[in-house]
N, C-alpha and C positions, 0 to 999 in steps of 0.2 A: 951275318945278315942272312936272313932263310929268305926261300925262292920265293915266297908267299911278298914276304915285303917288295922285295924288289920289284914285284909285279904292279902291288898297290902305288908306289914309287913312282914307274913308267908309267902308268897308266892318268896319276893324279900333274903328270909334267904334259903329258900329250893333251888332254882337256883343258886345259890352262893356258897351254897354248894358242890349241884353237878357239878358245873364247877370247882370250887378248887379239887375235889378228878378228874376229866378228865384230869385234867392238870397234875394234881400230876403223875396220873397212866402215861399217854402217855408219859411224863419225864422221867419218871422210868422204860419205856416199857412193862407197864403191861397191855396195851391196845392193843400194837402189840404182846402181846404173847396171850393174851385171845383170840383178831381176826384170831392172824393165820399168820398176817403181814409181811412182810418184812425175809432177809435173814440171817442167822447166820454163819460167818466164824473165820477162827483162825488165829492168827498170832503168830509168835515166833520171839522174839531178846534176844540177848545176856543178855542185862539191861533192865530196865525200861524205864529210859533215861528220867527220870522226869513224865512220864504216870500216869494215875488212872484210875479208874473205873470212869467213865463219860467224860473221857475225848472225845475230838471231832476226829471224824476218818473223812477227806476228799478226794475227788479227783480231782485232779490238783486245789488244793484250795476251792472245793466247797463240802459243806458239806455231807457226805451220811449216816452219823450214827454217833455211837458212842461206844465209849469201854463198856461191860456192865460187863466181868466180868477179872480176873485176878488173875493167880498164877504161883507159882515158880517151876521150873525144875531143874535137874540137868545141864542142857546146858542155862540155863537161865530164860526168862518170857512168858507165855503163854497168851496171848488175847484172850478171845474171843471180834468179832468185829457184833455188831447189825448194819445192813446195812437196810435201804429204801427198800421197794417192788420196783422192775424195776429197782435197782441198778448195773451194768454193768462194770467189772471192771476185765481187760482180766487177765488172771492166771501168765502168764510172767510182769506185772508189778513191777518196784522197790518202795520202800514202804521206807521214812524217818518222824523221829519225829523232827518237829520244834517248835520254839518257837512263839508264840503271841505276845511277849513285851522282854522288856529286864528283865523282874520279875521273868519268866517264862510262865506257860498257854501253856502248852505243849500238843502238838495234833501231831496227825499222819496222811502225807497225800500220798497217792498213785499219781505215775509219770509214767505212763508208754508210751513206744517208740512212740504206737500207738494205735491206739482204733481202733484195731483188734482181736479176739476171740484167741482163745474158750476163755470165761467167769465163772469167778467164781459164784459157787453155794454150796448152802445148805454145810456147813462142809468142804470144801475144803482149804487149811492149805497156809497160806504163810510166807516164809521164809527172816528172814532178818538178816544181818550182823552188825560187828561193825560200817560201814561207815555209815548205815544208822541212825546212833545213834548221837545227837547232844556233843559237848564238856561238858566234867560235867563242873561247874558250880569252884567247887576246884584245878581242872586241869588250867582253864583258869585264875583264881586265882596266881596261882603258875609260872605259865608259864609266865603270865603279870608280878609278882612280880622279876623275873629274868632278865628278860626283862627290865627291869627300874633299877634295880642293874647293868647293865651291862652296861650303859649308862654313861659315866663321866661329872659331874656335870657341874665342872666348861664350858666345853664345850657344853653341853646343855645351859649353862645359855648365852652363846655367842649368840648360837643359838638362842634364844628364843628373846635376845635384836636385834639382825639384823631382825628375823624377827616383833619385835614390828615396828624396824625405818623405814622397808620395807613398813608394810601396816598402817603409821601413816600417817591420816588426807587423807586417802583413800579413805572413804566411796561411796562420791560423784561418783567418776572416776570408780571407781568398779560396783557403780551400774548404771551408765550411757552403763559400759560394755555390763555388764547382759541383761539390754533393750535391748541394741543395738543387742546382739547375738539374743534376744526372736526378733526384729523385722526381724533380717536377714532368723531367721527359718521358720516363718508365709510366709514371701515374696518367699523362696524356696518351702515351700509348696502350695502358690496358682500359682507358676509358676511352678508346677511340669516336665512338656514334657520340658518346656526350660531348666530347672535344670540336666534333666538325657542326654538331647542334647549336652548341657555343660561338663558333666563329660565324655561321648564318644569323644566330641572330644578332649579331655585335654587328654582322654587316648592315640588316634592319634596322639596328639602334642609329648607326651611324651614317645611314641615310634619312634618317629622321631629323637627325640633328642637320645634315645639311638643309630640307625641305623647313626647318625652324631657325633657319639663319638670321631672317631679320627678327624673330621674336628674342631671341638671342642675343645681338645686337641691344638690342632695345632693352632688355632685363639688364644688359652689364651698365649700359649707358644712367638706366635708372637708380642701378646698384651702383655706378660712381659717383651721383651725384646725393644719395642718402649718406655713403661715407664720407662723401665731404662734409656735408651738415652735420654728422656726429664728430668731425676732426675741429670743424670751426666755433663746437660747443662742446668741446672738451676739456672744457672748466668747468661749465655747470655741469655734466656727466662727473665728473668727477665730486660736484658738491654733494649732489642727489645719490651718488651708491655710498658714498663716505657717510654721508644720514640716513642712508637707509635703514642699514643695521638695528639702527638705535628706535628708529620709529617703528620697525617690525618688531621689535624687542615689545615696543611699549601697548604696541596693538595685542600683540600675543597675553602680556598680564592682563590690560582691559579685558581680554575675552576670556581669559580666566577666573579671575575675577567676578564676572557676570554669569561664568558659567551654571550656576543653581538657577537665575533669575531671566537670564537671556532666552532660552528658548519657550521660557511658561509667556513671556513679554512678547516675541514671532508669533506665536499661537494663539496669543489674544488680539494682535496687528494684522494676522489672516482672517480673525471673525469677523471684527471689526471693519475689515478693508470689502469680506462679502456683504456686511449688513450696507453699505456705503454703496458699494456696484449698486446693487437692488431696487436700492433710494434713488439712483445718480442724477435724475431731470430734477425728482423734487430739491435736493441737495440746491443746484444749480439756482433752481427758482428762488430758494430762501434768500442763496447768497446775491442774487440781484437785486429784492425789493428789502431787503434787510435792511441795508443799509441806508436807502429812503426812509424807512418807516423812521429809524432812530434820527435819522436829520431834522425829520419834522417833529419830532417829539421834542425837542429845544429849542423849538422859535417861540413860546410862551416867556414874556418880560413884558410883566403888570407895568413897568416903569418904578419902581423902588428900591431899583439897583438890585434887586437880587433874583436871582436865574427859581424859575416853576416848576418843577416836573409835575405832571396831573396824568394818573396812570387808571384809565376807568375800563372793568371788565364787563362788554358787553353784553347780556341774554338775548339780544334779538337779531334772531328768532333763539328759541332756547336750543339746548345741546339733546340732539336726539335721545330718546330714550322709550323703552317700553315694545313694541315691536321690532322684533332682529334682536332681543335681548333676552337673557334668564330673567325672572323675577326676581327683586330684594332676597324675597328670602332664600333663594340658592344662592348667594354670592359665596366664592371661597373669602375667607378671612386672608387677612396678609401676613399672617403666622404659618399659616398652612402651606409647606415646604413638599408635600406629597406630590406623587405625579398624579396627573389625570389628564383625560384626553380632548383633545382641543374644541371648542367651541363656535363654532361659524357665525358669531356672533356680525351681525349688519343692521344698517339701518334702513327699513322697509317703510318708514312713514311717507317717503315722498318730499317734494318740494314745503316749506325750503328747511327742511332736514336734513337735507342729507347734501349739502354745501363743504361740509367738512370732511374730512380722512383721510389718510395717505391714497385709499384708492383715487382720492380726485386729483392727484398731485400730476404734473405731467410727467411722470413713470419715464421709463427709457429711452420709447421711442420721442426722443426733441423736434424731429425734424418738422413740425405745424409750432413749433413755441415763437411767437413772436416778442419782441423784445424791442420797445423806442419809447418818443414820446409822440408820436404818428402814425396811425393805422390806415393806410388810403384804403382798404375796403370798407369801413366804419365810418371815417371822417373824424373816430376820435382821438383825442389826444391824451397822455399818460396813460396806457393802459396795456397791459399783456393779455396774450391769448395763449392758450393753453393747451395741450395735444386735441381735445375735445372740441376747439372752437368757440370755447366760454371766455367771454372777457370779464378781466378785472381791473377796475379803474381804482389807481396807486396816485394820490392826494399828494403833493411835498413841493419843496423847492424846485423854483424853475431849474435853478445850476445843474441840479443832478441828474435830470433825466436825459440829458446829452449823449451822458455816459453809457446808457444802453445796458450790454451783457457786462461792461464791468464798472457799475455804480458801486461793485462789494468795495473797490478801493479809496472810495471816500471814506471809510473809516479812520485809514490812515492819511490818504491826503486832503481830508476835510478840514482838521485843526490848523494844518499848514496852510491853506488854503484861506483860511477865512483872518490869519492875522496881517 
């Protein structure tokens, strides 16, 4: 061995050394009491509470010392507590021993409200109760052991098989869950402003729904008693969709079926239904004295058993003509299919020419049409007036004119009527 090693040798055992005795001391805090280091305070609790001398003293979890020395009182245990140079840790703080593992490894950590002062120093004493003390170790022993005695078996054992058949051949589904919860948490977290957007207005929804309580109320109450009338006619619900089929089947061919014909037939029931609007007072009028005029047209029986009709077309006054009109010889022919343009054709003779036309008809406005068999401004009887103010005295059987605006129904109930 050359002198060179043996150098390296001594020198790597003398460093080694005094790193093992710096370690040793500063463990043991004989490096912070030689320096002058860091702070010494006390603490009191009732027990132990599983503690030793070296155990670790933390605050809010992080380390600041550690227990250095320990003994007994008549109120219980005395700590002192070797804290960190620049350790900070306000006077009103609560102070619990917890555990490290389920083994134990029992440390003490300071909790307090706030990390606001005054600050403990040099000597200054802290006080702790039983709460701050974890469960012994025998107690929760004892307490568990009761606890499981008091449990009856056979029922646990029920328990236990419902929940094996609960979560059998689960795995899969359970942890497809768990993902799915871990992706829904991620996707709420990178969508935060929409997420807290969301729960404001869920809040707004759902004070709405309280502010719509009785209306709410009120809609179920209504909705329970609709499903009962569909529960206590759920025979004939059940008649009506089991024939529905068939009758939408059968509508579907009819409109098939009429498809070439059906909408030229709508197109001509829309001309038709406008030429009708246009008419609508006179329409009205025919169908009230209509069916007068025809009553009276059958009271004619010479006595020889057999029924008269006598059908005589009046000329007086004659049918206007000649003024308001083309001459003869411009008439179109009724072959003559061509257009041409309309003719303002009217009758300009005056009284009593001009008695007739749809212009005299009472037109749209009804509301002067009167309709009875007594007019108390006149004093007459059977007679209508007319948007104009013009009466017309309607000749017929007493029976009918009682009937007023709907004499049209004696057509049908006249035969019945009179056997």
């Amino acid at each position: 061995m050359t002198r060179g090693i043996k150098v390296r040798l001594i020198a790597f055992l003398v460093l080694s050394s005094v790193g093992v005795v710096y370690v040793t001391a500063a463990y043991l805090g004989f490096v912070d009491r030689v320096l002058g280091r860091g702070i010494t305070v006390v603490a009191t609790l009732p027990t132990s509470g599983g503690l030793f001398e070296g155990s670790e003293v933390t605050y809010r979890g992080v380390k600041v010392g550690k227990v250095s020395a320990m003994d007994t009182t008549e109120n219980g245990v005395r700590l002192e507590l070797a804290l960190e140079e620049g350790t900070e840790i306000p006077l009103d703080s609560d102070m619990y021993v917890h555990n490290l593992s389920a083994v134990g490894e029992q440390y003490l950590d300071f909790e307090p409200d706030d990390d606001s002062g005054p600050f403990a120093e040099e000597g200054d004493t802290f006080t702790g109760t039983a709460d701050a003390l974890p469960v012994a170790e025998e107690d929760l022993l004892v307490e568990l052991d009761d606890f499981v005695s008091s449990v009856d078996r056979a029922n646990l054992g029920a328990v236990i098989g419902e929940l094996g058949a609960l979560f059998h051949d689960t795995g899969r589904p359970l942890q497809r869950l768990i993902d799915s919860g871990s992706t829904f948490i991620d996707e709420a977290s990178a969508s935060q402003p929409e997420t807290v957007q969301l729960l404001q207005n869920g809040l707004t929804v759902l004070r709405t729904q309280r502010q719509q309580g009785e209306n709410i109320k009120a809609f179920a109450r209504s909705l329970r008693l609709l499903t009962g009338s569909l529960a206590a006619s759920d025979r004939d619900l059940r008649i009506v969709l089991q024939g529905a089929p068939g009758a939408v089947r059968e509508v579907q061919a009819l409109l098939e079926h009429l498809e070439p014909t059906l909408p030229i037939l709508l197109g001509n029931l829309v001309t038709f239904n406008q030429v009708v609007v246009s008419q609508l007072g006179g329409l009205e009028q025919l169908l009230v004295e209509f069916p007068r005029a025809v009553a009276a047209g059958f009271t004619g029986t010479p006595g020889d058993g057999w029924g008269h009709v006598n059908i005589q077309t009046a000329q007086d006054p004659p049918p206007c003509s000649g003024e308001g009109y083309k001459p003869t010889s411009e008439w179109r022919s009724g072959q003559d299919l061509t257009d041409s343009a309309i003719y303002p054709a009217e009758c300009k003779k005056g009284v009593p020419y001009i008695q007739r036309g749809s212009r005299y008809s009472p037109g749209a406005d009804t509301s002067r049409l009167y309709r009875g068999t007594y007019d108390p401004s006149s004093g007459l009887s059977d007679v209508a007036i007319d948007a104009n103010g013009n009466y017309a005295s309607i000749h017929g059987p007493e029976n009918l004119s009682v009937l007023g605006g709907d004499s049209w129904k004696w057509l049908l109930a006249g035969p019945v009527a009179s056997q």
